[in-house]
C-alpha positions in Angstrom: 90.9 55.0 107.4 87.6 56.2 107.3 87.2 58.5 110.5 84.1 57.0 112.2 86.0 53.5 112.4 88.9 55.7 113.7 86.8 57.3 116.4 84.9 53.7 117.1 88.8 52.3 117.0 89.4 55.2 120.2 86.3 54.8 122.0 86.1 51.1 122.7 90.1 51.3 123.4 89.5 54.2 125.9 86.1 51.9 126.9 88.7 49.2 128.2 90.7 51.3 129.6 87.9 52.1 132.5 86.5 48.6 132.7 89.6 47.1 132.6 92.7 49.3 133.6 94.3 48.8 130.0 93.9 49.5 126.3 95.5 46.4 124.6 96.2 43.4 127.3 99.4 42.6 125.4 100.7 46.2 125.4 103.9 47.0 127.7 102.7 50.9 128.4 99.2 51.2 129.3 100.2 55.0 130.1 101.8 55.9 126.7 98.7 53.9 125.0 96.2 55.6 127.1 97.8 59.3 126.3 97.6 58.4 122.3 94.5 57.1 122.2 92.7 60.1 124.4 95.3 62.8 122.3 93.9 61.3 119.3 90.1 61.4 119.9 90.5 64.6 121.4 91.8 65.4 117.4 88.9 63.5 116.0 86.0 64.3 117.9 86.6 66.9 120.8 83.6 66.2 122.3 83.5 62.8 123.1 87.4 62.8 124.4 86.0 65.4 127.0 83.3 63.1 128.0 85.7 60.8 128.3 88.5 62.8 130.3 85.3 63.3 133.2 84.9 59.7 133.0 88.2 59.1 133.2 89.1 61.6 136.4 85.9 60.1 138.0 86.4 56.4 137.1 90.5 55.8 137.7 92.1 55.4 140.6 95.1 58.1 141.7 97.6 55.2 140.7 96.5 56.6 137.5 97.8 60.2 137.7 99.5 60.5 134.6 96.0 59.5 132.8 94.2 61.8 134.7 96.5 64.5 135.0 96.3 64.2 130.9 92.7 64.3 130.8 92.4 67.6 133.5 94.7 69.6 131.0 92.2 68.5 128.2 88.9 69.8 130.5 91.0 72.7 131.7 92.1 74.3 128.6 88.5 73.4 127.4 84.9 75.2 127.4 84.0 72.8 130.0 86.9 74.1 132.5 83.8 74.2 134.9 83.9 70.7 135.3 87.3 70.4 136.0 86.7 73.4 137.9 84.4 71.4 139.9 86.3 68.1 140.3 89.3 70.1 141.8 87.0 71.6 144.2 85.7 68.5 145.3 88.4 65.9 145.3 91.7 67.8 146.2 92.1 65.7 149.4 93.1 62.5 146.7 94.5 64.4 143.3 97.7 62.7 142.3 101.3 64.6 142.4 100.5 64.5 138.2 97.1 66.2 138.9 98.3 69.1 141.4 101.1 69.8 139.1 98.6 70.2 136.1 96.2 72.3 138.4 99.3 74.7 139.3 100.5 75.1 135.9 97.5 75.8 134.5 96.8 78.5 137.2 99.9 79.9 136.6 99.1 80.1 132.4 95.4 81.6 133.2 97.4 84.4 135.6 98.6 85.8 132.1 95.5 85.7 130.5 93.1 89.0 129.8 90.0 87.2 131.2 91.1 84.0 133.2 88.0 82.0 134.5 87.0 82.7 137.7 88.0 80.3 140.2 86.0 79.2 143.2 86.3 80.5 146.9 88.5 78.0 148.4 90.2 76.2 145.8 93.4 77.5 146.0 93.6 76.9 149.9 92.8 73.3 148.4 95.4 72.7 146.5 98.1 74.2 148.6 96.9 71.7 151.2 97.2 68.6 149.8 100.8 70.1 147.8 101.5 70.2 151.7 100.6 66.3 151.7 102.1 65.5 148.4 105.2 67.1 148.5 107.2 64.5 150.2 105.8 62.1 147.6 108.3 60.0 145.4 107.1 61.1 142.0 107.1 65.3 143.0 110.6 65.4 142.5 110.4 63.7 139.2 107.3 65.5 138.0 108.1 68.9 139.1 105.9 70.0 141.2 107.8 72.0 143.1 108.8 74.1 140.9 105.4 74.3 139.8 104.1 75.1 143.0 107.0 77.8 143.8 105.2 79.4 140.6 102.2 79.0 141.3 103.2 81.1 144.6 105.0 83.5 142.8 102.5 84.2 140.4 99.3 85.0 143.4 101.9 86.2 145.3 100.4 84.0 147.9 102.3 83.5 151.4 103.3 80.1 151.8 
């Protein structure tokens, strides 16, 4: 298949996805439909999954964590980690348990590396906040993020 009809293919399923809260209306996992078709655009044309992944953390509601905990990894691990960067910064009072654990882990990673990015005054006093909030959530057992966050700890050797 041709990779522009590919890419065109991605794009208006991912399009649906924001206007509509699904990819395929007959399709029993929005999720695992959602994490293909971004994986796979992010494969055929980097830039414009990225694009999308901002949309997507901006556009989706927190019901939506797995989606938009996919699409933080993608901006994280990116050149435009400034943006996600900046949408941790200024929405960490509403980031899913899926979000917060993909902020700590990545924070934990970028502790190992020679030059990390540099991360803003205040954001992890953020994110340990609203793990304070989420912790007691139903899905933090499931997703880990305590474990996460014990790393995360361990790593800053922050006080909790």
């Amino acid at each position: 298949m041709n990779k522009n009809i590919v890419v065109n293919k991605l794009v208006s399923g991912l399009n649906s996805l924001l206007e509509n809260g699904y990819i395929d209306p007959n399709s029993v996992d929005d999720d695992a439909d959602a994490l293909e078709y971004l994986g796979e655009l992010l494969v055929q044309d980097k830039t414009c999954c990225l694009s999308f992944c901002k949309k997507i953390l901006y556009t989706l509601t927190s019901v939506d964590g797995v989606i938009k905990g996919a699409a933080l990894d993608f901006l994280l691990l990116s050149d435009d980690w400034r943006d996600a960067f900046d949408y941790l910064m200024n929405n960490s009072e509403r980031l899913s348990v899926k979000e917060l654990k993909t902020a700590f882990f990545y924070f934990c990673c970028a502790k190992n590396e020679t030059a990390p990015n540099p991360v803003p005054d205040g954001l992890f006093k953020k994110l340990r906040s609203q793990y304070k909030i989420m912790k007691n959530d139903s899905d933090a057992k499931f997703y880990g993020l305590h474990e996460t966050y014990d790393e995360f700890i361990n790593s800053y050797q922050l006080n909790d």
